[in-house]
C-alpha positions as CSV (number, residue, x, y, z in Angstrom):
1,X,103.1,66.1,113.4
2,X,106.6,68.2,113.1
3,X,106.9,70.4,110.0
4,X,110.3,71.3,108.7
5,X,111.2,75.1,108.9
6,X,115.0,74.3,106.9
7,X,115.8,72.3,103.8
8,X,119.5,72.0,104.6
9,X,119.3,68.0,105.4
10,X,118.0,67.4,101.7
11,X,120.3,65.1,99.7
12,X,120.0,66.6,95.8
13,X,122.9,63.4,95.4
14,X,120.0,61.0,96.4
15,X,117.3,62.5,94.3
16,X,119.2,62.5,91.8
17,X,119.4,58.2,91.7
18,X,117.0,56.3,90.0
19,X,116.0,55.0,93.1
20,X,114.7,58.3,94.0
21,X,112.8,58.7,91.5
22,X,110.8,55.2,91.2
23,X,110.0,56.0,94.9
24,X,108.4,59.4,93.8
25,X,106.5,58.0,91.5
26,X,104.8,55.9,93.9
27,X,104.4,58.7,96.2
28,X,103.0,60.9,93.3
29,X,100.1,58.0,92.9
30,X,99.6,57.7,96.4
31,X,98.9,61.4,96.7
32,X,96.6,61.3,93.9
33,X,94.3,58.4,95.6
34,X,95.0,59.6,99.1
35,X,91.0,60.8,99.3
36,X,90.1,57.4,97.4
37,X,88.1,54.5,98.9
38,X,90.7,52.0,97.1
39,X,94.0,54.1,98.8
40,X,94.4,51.2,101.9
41,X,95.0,48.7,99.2
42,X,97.6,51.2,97.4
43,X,99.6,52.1,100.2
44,X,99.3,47.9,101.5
45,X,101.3,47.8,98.0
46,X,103.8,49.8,98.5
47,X,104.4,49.2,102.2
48,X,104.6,45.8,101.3
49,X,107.9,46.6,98.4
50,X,110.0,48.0,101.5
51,X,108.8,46.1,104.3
52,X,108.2,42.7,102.8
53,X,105.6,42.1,106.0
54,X,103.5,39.3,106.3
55,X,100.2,40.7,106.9
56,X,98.6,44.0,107.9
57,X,96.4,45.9,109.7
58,X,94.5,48.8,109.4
59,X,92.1,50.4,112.3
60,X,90.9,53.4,114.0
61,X,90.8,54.3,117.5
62,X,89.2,56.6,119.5
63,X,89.8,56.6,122.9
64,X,88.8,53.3,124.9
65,X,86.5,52.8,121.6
66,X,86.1,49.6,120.0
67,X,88.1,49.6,116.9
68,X,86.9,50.0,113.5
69,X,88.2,48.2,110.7
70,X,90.0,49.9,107.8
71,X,91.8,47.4,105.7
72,X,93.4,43.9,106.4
73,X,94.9,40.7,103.9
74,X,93.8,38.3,106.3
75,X,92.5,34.9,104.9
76,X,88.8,33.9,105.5
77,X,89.5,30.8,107.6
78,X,92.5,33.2,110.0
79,X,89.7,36.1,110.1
80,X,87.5,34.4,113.2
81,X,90.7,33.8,115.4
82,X,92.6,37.1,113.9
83,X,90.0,39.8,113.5
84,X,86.2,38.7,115.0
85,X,88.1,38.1,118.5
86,X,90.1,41.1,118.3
87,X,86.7,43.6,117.6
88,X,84.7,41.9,120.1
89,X,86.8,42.7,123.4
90,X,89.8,41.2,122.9
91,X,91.9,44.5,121.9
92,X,91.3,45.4,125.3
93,X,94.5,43.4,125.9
94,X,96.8,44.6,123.2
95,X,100.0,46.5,124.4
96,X,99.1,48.9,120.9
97,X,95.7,49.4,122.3
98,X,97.3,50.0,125.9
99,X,100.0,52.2,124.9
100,X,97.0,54.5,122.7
101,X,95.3,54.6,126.3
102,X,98.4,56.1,127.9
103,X,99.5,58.9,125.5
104,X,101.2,57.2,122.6
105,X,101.2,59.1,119.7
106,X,102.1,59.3,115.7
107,X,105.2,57.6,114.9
108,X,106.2,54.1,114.2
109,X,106.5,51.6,117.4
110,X,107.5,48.2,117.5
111,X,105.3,45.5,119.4
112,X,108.5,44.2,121.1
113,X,109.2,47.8,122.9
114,X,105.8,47.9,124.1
115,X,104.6,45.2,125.2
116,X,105.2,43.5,129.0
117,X,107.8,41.2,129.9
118,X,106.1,38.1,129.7
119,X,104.0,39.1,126.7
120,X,105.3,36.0,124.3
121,X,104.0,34.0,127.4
122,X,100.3,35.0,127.8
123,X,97.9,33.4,125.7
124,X,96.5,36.4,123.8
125,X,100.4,36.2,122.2
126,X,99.5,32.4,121.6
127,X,96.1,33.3,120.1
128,X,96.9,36.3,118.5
129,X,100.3,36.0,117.1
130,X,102.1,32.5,117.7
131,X,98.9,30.6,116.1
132,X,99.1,33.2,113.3
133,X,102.7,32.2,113.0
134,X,103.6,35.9,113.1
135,X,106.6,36.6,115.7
136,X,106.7,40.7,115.5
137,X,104.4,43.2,115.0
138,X,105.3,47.4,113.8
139,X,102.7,49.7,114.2
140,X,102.5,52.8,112.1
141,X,101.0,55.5,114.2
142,X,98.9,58.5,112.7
143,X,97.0,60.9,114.3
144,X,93.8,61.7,112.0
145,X,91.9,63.8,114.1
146,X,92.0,65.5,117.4
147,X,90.6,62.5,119.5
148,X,91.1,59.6,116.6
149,X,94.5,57.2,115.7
150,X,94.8,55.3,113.0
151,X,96.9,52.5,113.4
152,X,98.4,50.4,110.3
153,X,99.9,47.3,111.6
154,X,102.5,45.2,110.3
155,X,102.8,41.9,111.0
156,X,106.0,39.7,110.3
157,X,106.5,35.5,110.4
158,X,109.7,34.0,112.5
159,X,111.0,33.2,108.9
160,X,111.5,36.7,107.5
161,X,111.5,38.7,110.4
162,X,111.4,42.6,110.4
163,X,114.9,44.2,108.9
164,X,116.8,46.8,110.8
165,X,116.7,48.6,107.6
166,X,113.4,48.2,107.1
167,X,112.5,49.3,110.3
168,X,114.7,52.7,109.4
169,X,112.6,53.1,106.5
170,X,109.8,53.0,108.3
171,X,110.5,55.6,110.8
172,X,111.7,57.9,107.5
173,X,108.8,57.6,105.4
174,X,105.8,57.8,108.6
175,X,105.7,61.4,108.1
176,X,104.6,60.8,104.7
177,X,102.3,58.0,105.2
178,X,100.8,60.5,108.0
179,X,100.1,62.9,106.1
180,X,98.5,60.7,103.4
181,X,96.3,58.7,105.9
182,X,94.8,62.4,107.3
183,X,93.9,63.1,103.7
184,X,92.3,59.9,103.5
185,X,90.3,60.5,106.7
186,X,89.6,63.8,105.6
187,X,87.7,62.1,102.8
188,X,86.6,59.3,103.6
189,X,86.1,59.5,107.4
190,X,82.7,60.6,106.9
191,X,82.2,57.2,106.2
192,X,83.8,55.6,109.2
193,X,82.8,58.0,111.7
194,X,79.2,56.8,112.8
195,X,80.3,53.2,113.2
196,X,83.0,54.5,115.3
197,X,80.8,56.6,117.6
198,X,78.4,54.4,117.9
199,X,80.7,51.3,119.1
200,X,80.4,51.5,123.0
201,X,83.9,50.9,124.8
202,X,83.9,47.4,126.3
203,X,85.7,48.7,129.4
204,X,83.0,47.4,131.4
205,X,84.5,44.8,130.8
206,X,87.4,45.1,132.8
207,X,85.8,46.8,135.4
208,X,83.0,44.1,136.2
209,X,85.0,40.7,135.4
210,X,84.6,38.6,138.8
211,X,83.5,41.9,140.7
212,X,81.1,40.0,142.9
213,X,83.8,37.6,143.9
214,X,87.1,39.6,143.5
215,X,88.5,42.7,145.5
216,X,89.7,45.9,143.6
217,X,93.2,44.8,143.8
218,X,93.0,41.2,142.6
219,X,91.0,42.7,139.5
220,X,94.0,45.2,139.2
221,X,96.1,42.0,139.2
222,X,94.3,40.0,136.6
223,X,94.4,43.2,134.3
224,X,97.9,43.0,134.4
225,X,98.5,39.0,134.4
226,X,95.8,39.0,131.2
227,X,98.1,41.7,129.7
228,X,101.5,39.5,130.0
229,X,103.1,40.9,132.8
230,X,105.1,38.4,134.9
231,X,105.1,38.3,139.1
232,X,107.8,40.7,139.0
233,X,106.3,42.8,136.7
234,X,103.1,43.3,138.3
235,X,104.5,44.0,141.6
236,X,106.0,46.6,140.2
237,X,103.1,48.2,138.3
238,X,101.4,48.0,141.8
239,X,104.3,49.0,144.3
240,X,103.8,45.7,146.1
241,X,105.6,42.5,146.8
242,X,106.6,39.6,144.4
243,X,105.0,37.1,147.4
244,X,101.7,39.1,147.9
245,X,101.2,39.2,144.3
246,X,101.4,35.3,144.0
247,X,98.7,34.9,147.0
248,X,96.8,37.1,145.3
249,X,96.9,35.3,142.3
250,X,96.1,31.8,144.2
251,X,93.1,32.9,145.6
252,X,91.8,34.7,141.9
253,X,92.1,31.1,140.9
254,X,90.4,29.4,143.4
255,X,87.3,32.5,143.8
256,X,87.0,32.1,140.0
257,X,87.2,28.6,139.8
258,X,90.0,28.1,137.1
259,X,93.1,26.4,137.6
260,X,95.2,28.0,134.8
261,X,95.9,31.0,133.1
262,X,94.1,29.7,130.0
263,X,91.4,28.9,131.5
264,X,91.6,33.2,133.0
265,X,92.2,34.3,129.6
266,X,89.0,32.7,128.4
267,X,86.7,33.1,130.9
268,X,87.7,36.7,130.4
269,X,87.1,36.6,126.6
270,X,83.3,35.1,127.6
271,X,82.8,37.8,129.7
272,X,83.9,40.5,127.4
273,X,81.3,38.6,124.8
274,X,78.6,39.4,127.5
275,X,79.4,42.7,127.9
276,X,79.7,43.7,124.2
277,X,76.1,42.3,123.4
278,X,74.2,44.1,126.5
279,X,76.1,47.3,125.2
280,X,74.7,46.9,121.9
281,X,71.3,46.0,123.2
């Protein structure tokens, strides 16, 4: 995080306004409960008054980890399709999750900027989001230890999709929020911490899915078609040709017996089921 060494950009005009100050107050509480098991559901509160989001999110990472559940509002009968799935292998495919793996840090990123180019095509969108009937996803981004993130995710419907303004307030208040969510891992951490360790990454996943029929590049293109990249897109990832992509992709189909991408995406989601429960023993 980037500490302030001038006070010259401070508006005494806005802290001034009554605005300012019903914001402070809610700051001042967060602070207070900031090392508090019950702080998730106070900051859900207040990111709700200035977001006006639809659902959120709240895990931990570390590394290619599985992810550990902080704090969601997600209804009992959305919570198998929505968070079980997600936890058991399924986050291996999110473009959060992949960005994490590839150096993202604190801050506030929107799904939309991260994810491929046929994301809103692949069926972990459908599954995930479109059956949700959530359209956009912000993440907040907070680094709360030297090899741990902790995402809060914000989820928005079609209907009342994510503001521009909103969005600004977002990226002006995350230093904030990251400092409160470090206090509350500081504290509370303690708690969290041997799940997190002890949850083996599922990477195996990736690494064994149709090994004993596939070659190392047609498992480097089903990584990518899984993650929602288009022909074009993959080529590209790989430095290869639109057309050798495609044949590739014919004979995945054929070796692994499916005829659609569906049917990849949940024969993938099977095997990842396998893999988690020999991890765990």
């Amino acid at each position: 995080m980037k500490y302030c060494s001038t006070t010259g950009d401070i508006d005494s005009t806005f802290l001034a306004s009554a605005g300012s100050a019903a914001w402070h107050r809610h700051m001042a509480s967060l602070v207070r409960s900031s090392g508090q098991r019950d702080f998730p559901i106070r900051l859900e509160q207040v990111l709700r008054a200035i977001t006006g989001f639809d659902t959120i999110l709240i895990n931990t990472y570390k590394g290619r980890h599985r992810p550990l559940l902080i704090h969601d509002d997600y209804p009992s009968e959305n919570r198998p399709q929505a968070i079980d799935r997600y936890l058991s292998g399924a986050y291996l495919l999110d473009p959060f999750f992949t960005a994490m793996s590839g150096g993202l840090d604190s801050g506030v990123h929107r799904l939309r900027e991260l994810a491929p180019d046929r994301f809103e095509s692949s069926d972990y969108y459908a599954h995930y989001y479109r059956a949700l009937g959530l359209a956009d996803e912000v993440g907040l981004f907070a680094r709360v230890g030297d090899d741990v993130l902790m995402v809060v995710s914000l989820g928005f419907q079609a209907e009342a999709p994510l503001k521009r303004r909103a969005l600004q307030v977002l990226k002006n208040v995350v230093p904030m929020i990251e400092t409160l969510l470090m206090e509350f891992w500081k504290w509370q951490g303690v708690l969290f911490q041997p799940t997190l360790e002890k949850d083996a990454p599922v990477e195996a996943a990736f690494a064994s899915f149709g090994r004993e029929v596939l070659t190392a590049r047609e498992q480097e293109i089903v990584r990518l078609l899984l993650a929602g990249h288009s022909t074009k897109s993959a080529a590209r990832e790989l430095d290869i040709s639109d057309g050798t992509v495609k044949v590739h992709r014919k004979h995945i189909y054929q070796r692994l017996d499916v005829s659609s991408q569906s049917q990849l995406f949940q024969l993938f989601l099977e095997h990842v089921a396998l893999i988690s429960r020999q991890l765990r023993g």
